[in-house]
PATITOR-574384 format. One line per 3 residues: number of its first residue (from 1); their letters; for each residue x negated, y, z of C-alpha. Coordinates in nm, 3 decimals, always signed. Layout:
% PATITOR-574384
NUM	a	X,Y,Z ~ ...
//
This chain:
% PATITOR-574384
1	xxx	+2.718,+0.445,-3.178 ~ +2.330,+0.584,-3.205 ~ +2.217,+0.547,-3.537
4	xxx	+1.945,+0.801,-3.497 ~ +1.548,+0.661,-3.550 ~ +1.478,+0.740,-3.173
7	xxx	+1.731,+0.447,-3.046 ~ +1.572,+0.112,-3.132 ~ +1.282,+0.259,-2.933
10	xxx	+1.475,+0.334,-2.605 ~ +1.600,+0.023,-2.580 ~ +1.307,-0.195,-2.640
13	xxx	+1.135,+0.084,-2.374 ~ +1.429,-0.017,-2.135 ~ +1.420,-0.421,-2.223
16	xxx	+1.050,-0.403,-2.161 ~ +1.069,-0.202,-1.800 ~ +1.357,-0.468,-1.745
19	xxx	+1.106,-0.772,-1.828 ~ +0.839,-0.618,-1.654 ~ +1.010,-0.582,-1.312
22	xxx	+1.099,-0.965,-1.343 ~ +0.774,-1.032,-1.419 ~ +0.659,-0.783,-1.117
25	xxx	+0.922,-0.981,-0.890 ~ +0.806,-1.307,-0.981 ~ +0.442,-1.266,-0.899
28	xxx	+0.525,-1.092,-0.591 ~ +0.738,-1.379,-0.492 ~ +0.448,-1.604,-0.562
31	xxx	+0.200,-1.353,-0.399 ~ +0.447,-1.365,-0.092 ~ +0.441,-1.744,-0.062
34	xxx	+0.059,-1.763,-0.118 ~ -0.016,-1.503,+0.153 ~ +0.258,-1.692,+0.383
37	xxx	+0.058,-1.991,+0.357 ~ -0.270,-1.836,+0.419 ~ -0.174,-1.655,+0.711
40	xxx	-0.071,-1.965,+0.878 ~ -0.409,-2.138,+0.778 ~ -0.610,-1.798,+0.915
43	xxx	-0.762,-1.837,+1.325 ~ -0.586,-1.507,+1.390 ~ -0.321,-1.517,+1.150
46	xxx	+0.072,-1.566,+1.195 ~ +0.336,-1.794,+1.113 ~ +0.625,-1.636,+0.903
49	xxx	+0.906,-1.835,+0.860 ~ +0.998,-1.920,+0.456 ~ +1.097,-1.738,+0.245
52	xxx	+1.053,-1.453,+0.427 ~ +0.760,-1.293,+0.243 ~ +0.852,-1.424,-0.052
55	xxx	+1.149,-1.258,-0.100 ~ +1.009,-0.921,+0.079 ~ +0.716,-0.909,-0.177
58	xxx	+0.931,-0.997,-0.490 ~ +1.144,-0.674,-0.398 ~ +0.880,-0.469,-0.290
61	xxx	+0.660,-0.532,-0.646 ~ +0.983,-0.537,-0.872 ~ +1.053,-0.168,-0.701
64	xxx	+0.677,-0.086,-0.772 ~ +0.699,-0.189,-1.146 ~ +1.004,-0.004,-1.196
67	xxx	+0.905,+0.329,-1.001 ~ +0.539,+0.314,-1.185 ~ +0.611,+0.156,-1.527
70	xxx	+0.468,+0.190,-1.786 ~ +0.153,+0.393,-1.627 ~ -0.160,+0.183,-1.611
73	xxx	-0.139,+0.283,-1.212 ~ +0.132,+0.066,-1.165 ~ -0.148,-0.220,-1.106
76	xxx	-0.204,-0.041,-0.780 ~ +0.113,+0.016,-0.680 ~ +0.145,-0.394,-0.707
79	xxx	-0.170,-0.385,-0.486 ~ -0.082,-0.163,-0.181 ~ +0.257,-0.275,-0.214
82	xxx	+0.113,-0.683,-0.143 ~ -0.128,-0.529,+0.094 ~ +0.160,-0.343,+0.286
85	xxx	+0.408,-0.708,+0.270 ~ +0.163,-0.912,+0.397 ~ -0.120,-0.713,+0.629
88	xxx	+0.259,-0.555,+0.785 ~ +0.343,-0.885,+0.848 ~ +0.095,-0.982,+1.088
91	xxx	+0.025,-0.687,+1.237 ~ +0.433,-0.654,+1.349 ~ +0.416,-0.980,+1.438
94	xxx	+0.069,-0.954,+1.642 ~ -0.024,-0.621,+1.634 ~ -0.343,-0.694,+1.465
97	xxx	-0.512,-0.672,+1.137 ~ -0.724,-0.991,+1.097 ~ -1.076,-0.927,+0.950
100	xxx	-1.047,-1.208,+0.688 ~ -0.780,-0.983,+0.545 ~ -0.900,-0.616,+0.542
103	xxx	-1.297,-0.661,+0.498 ~ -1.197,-0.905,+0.183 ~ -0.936,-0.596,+0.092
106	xxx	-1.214,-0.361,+0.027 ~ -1.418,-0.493,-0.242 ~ -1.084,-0.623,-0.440
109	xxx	-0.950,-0.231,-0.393 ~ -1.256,-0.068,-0.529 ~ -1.249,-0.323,-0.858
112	xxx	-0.880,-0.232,-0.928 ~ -0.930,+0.107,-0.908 ~ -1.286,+0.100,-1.118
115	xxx	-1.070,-0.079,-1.367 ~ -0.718,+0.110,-1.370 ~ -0.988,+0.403,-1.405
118	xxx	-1.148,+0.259,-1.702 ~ -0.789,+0.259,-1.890 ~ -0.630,+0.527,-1.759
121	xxx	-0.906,+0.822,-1.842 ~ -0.797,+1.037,-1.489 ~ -0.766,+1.410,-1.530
124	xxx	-1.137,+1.530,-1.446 ~ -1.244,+1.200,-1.611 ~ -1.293,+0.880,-1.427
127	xxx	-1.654,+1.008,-1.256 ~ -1.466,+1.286,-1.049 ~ -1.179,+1.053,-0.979
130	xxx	-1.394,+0.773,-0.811 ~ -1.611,+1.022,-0.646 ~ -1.291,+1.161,-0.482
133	xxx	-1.205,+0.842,-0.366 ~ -1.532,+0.711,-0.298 ~ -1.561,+1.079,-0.039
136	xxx	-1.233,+1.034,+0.040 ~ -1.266,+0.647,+0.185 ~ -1.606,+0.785,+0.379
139	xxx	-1.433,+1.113,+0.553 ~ -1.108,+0.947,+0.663 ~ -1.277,+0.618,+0.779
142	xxx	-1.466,+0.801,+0.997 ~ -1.216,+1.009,+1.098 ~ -1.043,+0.703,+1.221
145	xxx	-1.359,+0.513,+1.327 ~ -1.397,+0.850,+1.573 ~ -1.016,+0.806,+1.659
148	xxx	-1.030,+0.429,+1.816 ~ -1.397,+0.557,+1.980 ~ -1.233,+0.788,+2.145
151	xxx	-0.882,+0.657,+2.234 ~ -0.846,+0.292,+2.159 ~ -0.522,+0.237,+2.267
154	xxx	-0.383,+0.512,+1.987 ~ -0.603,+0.370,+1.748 ~ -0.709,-0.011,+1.657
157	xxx	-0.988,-0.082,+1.492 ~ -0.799,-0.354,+1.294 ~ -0.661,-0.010,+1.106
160	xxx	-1.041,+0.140,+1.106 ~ -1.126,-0.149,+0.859 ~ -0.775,-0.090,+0.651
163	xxx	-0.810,+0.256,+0.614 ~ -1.126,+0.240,+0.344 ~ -0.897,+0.043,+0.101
166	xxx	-0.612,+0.274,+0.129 ~ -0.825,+0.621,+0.123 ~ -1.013,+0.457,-0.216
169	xxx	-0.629,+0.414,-0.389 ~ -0.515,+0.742,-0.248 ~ -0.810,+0.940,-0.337
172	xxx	-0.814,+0.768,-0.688 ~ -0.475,+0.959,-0.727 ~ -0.620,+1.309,-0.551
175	xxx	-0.742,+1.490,-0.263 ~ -0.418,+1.609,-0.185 ~ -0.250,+1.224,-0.215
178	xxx	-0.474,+1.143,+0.060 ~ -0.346,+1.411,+0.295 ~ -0.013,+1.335,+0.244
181	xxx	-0.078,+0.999,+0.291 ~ -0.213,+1.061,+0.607 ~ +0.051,+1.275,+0.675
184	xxx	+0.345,+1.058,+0.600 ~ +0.187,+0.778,+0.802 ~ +0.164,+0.920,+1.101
187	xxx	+0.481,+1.064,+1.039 ~ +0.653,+0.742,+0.980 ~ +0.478,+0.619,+1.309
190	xxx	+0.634,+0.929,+1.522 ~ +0.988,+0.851,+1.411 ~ +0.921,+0.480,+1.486
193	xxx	+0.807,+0.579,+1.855 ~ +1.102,+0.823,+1.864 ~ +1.330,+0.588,+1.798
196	xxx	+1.150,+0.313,+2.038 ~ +1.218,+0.543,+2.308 ~ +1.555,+0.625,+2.209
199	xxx	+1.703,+0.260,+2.207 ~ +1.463,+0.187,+2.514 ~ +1.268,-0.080,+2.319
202	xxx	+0.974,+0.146,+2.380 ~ +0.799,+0.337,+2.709 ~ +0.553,+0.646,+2.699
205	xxx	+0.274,+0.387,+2.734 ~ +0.390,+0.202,+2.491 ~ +0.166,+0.118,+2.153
208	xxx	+0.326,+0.064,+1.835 ~ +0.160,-0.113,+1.488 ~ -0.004,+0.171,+1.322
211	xxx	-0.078,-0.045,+1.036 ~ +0.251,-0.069,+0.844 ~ +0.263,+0.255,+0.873
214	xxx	-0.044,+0.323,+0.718 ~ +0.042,+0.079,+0.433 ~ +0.402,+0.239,+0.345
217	xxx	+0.280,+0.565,+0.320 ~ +0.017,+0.437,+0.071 ~ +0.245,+0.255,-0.127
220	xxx	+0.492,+0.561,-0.115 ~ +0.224,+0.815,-0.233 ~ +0.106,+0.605,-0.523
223	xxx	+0.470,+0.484,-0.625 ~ +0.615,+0.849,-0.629 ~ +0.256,+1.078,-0.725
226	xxx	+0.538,+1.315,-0.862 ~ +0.628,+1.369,-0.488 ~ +0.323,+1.478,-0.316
229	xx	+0.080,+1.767,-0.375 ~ -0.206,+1.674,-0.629
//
């Protein structure tokens, strides 16, 4: 048995990682079923059969609380990782990002960040943080803005107006979590195409959703920062 001072601590540490993961499950369960509901309700929205979402967003928050606890980041992790449930949803579904969605995504992104700044004092302090992301959100927007200009069946413009959320939580992180996360989405979309083409689901002409894509390798580079280059 540990008797020593130090063990009392891990395990309240432990119970309260264990309580917040439940807690991170059950408001991404609710999360799920609220953006289920509004999806159906939206003009260009889907229908996704219960308790589909539900049960997708419970896991996928409970994995971000446990991955990011107890950092004050973890609040976007919960974020990208409802974002990635829900805007993946439709866009596998209908291969489309509906505006009500992604414009309303932006302002909520840039208050979560402005506040997990505020507690979180980022190394370079919180100016240089959100004027990395803030550069970060303009560069690689139009980057991608250029991208569906110039070849809009590679590029939708559905991801155009995802992309600004995204670059602001990436670029909150670093410059370099932004390149990976560019980087691992594209990658992630390659090995999708490779193995659309492999089981024949998929043709040369074919286009794939670029959005889920996108969203995972947010959620990845915020849930493992340790990972990437920063």
């Amino acid at each position: 048995v540990d008797n020593s001072p130090t063990f009392p601590r891990k395990r309240e540490t432990v119970l309260g990682m264990l309580l917040a993961v439940a807690l991170g499950a059950l408001v991404g369960a609710l999360a799920g079923g609220a953006g289920r509901v509004l999806l159906g309700r939206l003009r260009r929205g889907v229908a996704v059969r219960p308790p589909l979402l539900e049960v997708a967003a419970g896991l996928v928050t409970a994995a971000g609380v446990a991955v990011a606890w107890p950092t004050v980041i973890v609040v976007l992790v919960v974020w990208a990782g409802l974002l990635m449930v829900i805007l993946g949803a439709v866009d596998i579904a209908a291969h489309r990002l509906p505006d009500a969605l992604t414009l309303p995504a932006l302002p909520v992104t840039a208050v979560l960040v402005l506040l997990t700044g505020l507690l979180a004092r980022p190394p370079g302090g919180l100016p240089a943080a959100l004027l990395t992301a803030l550069v970060a959100a303009v560069i690689v927007t139009g980057l991608f803005a250029a991208a569906a200009a110039l070849a809009p069946r590679a590029m939708g413009w559905g991801d155009v107006k995802l992309v600004p959320s995204l670059a602001l939580l990436t670029g909150f992180v670093s410059a370099g979590a932004v390149l990976w996360w560019v980087m691992i989405a594209f990658g992630l979309g390659a090995v999708v195409s490779l193995a659309g083409l492999a089981t024949r689901r998929l043709s040369l002409q074919s286009a794939i959703p670029f959005g889920p894509c996108l969203l995972a390798g947010c959620w990845i580079v915020l849930a493992w920062p340790g990972l990437v280059l920063t």
